[in-house]
C-alpha positions as a Markdown table, in Angstrom:
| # | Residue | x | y | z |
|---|---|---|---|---|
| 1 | Unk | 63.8 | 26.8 | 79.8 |
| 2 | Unk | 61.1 | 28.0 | 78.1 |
| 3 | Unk | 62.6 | 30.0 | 75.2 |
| 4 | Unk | 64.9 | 27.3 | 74.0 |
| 5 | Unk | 62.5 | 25.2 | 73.7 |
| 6 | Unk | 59.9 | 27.2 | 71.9 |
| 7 | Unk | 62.8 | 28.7 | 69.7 |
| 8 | Unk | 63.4 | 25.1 | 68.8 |
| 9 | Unk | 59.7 | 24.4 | 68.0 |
| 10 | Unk | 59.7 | 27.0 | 65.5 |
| 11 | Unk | 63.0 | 26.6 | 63.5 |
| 12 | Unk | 61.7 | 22.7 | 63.5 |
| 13 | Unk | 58.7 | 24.1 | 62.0 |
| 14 | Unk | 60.5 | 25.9 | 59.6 |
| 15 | Unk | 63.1 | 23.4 | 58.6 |
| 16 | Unk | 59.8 | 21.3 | 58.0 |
| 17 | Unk | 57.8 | 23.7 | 55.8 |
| 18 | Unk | 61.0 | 24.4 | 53.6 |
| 19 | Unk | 61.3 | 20.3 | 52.7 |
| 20 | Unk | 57.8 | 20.3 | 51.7 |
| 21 | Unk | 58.9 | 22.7 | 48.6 |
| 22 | Unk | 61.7 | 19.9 | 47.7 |
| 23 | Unk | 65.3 | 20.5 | 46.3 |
| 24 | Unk | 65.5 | 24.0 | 44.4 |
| 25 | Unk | 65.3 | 24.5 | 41.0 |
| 26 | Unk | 68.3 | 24.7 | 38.7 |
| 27 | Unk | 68.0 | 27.4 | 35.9 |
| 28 | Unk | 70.2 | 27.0 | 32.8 |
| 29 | Unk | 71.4 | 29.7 | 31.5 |
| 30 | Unk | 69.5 | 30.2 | 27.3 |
| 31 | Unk | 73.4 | 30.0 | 25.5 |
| 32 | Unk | 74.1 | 27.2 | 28.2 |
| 33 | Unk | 71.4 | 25.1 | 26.5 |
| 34 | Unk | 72.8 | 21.7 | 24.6 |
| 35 | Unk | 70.2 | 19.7 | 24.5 |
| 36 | Unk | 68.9 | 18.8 | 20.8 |
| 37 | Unk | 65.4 | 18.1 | 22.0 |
| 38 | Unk | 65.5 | 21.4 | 24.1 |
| 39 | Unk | 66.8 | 23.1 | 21.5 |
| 40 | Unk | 64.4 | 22.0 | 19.1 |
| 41 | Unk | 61.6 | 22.3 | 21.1 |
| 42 | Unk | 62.4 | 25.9 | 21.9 |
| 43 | Unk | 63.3 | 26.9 | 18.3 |
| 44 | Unk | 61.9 | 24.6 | 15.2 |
| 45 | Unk | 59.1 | 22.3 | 16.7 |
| 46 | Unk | 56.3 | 25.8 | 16.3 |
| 47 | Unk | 56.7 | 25.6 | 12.5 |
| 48 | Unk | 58.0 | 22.2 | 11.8 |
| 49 | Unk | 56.1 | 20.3 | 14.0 |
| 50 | Unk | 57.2 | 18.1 | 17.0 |
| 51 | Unk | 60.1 | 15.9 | 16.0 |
| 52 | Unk | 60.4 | 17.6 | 12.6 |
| 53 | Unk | 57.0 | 16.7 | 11.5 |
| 54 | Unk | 53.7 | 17.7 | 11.3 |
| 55 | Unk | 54.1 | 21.8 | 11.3 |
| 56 | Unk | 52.7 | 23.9 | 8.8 |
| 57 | Unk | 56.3 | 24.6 | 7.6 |
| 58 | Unk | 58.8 | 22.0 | 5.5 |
| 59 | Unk | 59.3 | 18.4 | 6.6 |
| 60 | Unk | 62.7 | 17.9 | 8.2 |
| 61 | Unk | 62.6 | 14.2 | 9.8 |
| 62 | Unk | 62.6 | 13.3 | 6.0 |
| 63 | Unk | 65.9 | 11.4 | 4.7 |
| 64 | Unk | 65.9 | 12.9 | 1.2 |
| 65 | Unk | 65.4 | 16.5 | 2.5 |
| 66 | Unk | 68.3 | 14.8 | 4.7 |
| 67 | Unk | 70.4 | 14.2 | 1.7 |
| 68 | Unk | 69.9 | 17.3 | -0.1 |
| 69 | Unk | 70.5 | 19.6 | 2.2 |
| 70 | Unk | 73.8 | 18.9 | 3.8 |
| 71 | Unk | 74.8 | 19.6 | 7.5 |
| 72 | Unk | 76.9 | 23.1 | 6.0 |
| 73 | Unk | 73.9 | 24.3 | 4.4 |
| 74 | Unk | 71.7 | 23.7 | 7.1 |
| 75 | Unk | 73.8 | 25.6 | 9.4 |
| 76 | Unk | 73.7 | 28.6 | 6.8 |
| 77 | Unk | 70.1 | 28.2 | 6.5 |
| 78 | Unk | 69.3 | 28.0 | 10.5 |
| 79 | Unk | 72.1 | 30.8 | 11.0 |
| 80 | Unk | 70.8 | 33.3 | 8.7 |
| 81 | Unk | 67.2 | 32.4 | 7.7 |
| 82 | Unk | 65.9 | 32.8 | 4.1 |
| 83 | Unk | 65.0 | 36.0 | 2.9 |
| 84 | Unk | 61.6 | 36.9 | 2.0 |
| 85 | Unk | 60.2 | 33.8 | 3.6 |
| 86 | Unk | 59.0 | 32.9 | 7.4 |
| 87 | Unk | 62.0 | 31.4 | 8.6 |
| 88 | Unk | 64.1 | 34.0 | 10.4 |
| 89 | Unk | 68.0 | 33.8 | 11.3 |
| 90 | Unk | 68.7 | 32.2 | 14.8 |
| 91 | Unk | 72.2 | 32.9 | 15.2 |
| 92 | Unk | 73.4 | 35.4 | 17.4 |
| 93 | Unk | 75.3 | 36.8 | 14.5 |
| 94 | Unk | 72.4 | 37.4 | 12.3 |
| 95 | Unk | 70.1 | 38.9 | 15.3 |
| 96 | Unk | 68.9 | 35.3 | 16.7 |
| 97 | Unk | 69.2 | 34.2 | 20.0 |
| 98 | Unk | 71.1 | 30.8 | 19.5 |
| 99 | Unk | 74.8 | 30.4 | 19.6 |
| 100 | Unk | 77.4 | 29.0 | 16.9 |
| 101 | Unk | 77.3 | 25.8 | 18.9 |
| 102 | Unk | 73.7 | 25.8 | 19.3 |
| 103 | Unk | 73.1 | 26.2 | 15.6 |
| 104 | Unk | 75.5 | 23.1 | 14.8 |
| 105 | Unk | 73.8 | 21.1 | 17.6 |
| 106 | Unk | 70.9 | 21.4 | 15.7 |
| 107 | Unk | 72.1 | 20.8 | 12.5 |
| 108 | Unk | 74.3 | 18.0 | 13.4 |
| 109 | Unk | 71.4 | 15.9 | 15.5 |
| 110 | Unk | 69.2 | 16.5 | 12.7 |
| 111 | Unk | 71.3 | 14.7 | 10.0 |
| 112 | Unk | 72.0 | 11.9 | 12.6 |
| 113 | Unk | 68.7 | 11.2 | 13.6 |
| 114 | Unk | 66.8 | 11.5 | 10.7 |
| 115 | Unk | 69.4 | 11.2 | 7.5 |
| 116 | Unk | 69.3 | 7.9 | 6.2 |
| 117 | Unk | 72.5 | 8.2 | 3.6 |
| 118 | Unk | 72.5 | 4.4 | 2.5 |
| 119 | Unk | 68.9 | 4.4 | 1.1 |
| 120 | Unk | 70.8 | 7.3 | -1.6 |
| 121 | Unk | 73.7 | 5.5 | -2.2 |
| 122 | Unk | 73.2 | 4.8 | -6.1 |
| 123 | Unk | 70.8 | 7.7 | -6.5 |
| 124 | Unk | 71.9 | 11.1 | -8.5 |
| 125 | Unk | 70.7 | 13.8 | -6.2 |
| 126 | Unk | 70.1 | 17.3 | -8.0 |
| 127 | Unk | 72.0 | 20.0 | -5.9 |
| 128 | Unk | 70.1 | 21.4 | -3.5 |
| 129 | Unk | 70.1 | 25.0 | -5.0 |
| 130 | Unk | 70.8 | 26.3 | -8.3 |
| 131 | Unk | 69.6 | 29.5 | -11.0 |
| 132 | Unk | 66.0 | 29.3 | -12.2 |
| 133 | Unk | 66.2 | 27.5 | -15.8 |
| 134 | Unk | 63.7 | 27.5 | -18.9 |
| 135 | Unk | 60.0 | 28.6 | -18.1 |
| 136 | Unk | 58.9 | 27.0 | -21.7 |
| 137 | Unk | 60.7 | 23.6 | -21.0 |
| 138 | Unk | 58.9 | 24.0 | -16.9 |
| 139 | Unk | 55.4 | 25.0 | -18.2 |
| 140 | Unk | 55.4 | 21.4 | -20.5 |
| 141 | Unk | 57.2 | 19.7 | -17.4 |
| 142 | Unk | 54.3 | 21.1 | -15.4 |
| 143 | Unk | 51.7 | 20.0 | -17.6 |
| 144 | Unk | 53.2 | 16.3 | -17.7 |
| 145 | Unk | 53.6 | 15.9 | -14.0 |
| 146 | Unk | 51.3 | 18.3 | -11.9 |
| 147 | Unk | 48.7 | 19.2 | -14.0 |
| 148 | Unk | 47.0 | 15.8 | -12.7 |
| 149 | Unk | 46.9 | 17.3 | -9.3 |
| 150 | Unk | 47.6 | 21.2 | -9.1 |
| 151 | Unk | 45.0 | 21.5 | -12.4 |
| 152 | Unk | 46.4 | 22.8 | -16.2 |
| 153 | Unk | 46.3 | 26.3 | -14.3 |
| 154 | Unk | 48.0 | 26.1 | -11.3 |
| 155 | Unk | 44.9 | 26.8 | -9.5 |
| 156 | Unk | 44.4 | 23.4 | -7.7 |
| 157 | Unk | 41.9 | 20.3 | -7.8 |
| 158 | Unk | 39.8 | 19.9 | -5.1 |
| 159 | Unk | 40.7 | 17.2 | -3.1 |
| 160 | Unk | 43.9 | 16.4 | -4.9 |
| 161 | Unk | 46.4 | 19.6 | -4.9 |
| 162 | Unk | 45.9 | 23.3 | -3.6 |
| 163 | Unk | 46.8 | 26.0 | -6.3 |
| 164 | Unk | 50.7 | 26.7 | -6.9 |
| 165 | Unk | 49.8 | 30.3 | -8.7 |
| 166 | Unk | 47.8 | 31.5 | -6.1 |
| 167 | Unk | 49.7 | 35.1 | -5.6 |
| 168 | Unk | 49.4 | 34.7 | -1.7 |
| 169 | Unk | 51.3 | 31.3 | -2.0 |
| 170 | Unk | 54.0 | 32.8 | -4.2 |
| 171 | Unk | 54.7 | 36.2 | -1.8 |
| 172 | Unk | 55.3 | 33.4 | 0.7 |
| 173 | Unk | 57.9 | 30.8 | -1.0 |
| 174 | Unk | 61.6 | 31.2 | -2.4 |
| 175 | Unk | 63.1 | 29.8 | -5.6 |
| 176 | Unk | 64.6 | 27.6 | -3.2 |
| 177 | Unk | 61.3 | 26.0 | -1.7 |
| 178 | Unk | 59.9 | 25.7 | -5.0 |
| 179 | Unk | 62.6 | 23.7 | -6.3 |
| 180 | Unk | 62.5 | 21.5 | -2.9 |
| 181 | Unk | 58.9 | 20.9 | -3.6 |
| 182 | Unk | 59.7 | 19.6 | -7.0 |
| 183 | Unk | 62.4 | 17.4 | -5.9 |
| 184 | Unk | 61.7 | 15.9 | -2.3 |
| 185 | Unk | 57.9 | 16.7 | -2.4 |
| 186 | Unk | 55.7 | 17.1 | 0.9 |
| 187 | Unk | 55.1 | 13.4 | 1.9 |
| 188 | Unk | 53.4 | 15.1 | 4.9 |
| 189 | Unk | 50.6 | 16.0 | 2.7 |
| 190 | Unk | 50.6 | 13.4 | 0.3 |
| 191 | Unk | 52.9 | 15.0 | -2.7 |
| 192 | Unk | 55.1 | 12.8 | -4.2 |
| 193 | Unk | 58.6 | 13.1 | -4.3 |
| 194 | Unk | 60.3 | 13.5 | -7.8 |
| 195 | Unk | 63.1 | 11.5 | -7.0 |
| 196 | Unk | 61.3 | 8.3 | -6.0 |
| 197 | Unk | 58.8 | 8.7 | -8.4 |
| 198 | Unk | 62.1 | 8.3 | -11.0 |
| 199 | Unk | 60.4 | 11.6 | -13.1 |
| 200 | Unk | 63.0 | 14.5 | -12.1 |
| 201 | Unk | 65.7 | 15.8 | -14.6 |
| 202 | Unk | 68.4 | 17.0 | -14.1 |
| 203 | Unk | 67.2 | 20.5 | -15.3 |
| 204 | Unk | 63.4 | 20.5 | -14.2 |
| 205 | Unk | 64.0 | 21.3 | -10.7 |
| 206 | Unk | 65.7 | 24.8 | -12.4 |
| 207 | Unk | 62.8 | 25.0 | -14.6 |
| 208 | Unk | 60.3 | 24.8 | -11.8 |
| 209 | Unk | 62.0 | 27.7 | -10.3 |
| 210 | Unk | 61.0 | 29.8 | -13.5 |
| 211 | Unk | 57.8 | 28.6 | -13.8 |
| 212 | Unk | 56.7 | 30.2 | -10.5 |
| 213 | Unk | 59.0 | 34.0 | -11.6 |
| 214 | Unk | 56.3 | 34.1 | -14.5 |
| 215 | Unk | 53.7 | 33.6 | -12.2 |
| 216 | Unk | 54.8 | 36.6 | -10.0 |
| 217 | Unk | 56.9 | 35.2 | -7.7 |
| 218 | Unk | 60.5 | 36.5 | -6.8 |
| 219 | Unk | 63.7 | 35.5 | -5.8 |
C-alpha cells in the first residue's frame, strides 16, 4: 500500500507546482495581430510618439494632418514608406512585416480616432501633395511669414525656430514634409499652422517646396 500512496503524493505535488505557474500563455501569431493599439505600439509609437504624439517624427493625432492626408494616401504612405526619408515601407509587399489588412487597420483607426472632419467643413484645404512652384514668389513668402522665427537666412533664432537651411535638415526631409510643415505646421513644437493662422495660398505651400531645392535639398 505503500507505492500508491507515495505515487499519489507526488503527482499531487506536481499537479500543485504546475497551478502555481497559472493558465498558459497564448501567443498570436505577428500577421494575426488586429489590434490598432498593438499595432501601433509595435510599428509607429518609436517615431511618432505614444498615441501619435510626442516622437521625434510628424504629429499624427492632429485633425488637419487628419484632413489632408486621406485614409488612401495614408495607406500608400504606411505601405511603401517615403523615399529618401526615415520612414520605411511596412507592407509585406514593399519588404515590411505588416499585412494589407494590417496597414488599413492602421490607417483606418487613425482617421477615426484622431480626424475631426467637421472642424474643416467650410475650410479650403490645399491638396496634400503637389510639384514644387516659384522659388522667387517662396523666398518673399518666406521673408513675410518665417523670417520672424527661422531668421532672414534660414539659419534659426534662438529660442524661437531651429534653422530650415541647415544641409543636415534638408538630406533628411522630402518636398512632401516641407510642404506639410508649411501647411499643418508642428503644434508639437510650437509652429503654427498656415491654415489656422488664415496666411497660406493656394500656391505657397508649392513655393515652399522650391525654396528648400535652392537650398540643396532634393526630391
Amino acid at each position: 500500500m505503500r507505492r500508491p500512496v507515495a505515487f499519489s503524493a507526488v503527482l499531487g505535488a506536481m499537479l500543485s507546482a504546475s497551478a502555481c505557474f497559472g493558465p498558459e500563455e497564448v501567443y498570436t501569431l505577428p500577421d494575426a495581430v488586429t489590434d490598432f493599439n498593438a499595432l501601433f505600439a509595435t510599428n509607429c509609437a518609436g517615431c511618432h510618439g505614444k498615441d501619435g504624439r510626442g516622437g521625434a517624427a510628424r504629429l499624427l493625432n492632429d485633425p488637419l494632418y487628419q484632413a489632408l492626408v486621406k485614409k488612401e494616401r495614408m495607406i500608400d504612405v504606411i505601405s511603401k514608406g517615403v523615399r529618401g526619408t526615415a520612414m520605411p515601407a511596412f507592407a509585406k509587399s514593399a519588404g515590411g512585416m505588416l499585412t494589407d489588412q494590417q496597414v488599413g487597420i492602421l490607417a483606418e483607426e487613425m482617421q477615426k480616432r484622431w480626424a475631426k472632419p467637421a472642424e474643416f467643413g467650410n475650410v479650403a484645404l490645399p491638396a496634400y501633395d503637389g510639384a514644387p512652384g516659384d522659388a522667387t514668389r517662396g523666398e518673399a513668402a518666406y521673408r513675410t511669414f518665417c523670417a520672424s522665427c527661422h531668421g532672414p537666412e534660414g539659419k534659426g533664432v534662438i529660442g524661437k525656430g531651429g534653422p530650415v537651411v541647415d544641409p543636415a535638415y534638408l538630406a533628411q526631409v522630402s518636398d512632401q514634409a516641407l510642404r506639410l510643415a508649411v501647411i499643418a505646421g508642428r503644434p508639437d513644437l510650437g509652429a503654427p499652422d498656415g491654415i489656422y493662422q488664415h496666411w497660406v495660398l493656394a500656391q505657397w505651400p508649392a513655393d515652399s517646396q522650391a525654396v528648400g531645392r535652392n537650398h540643396g535639398h532634393s526630391a
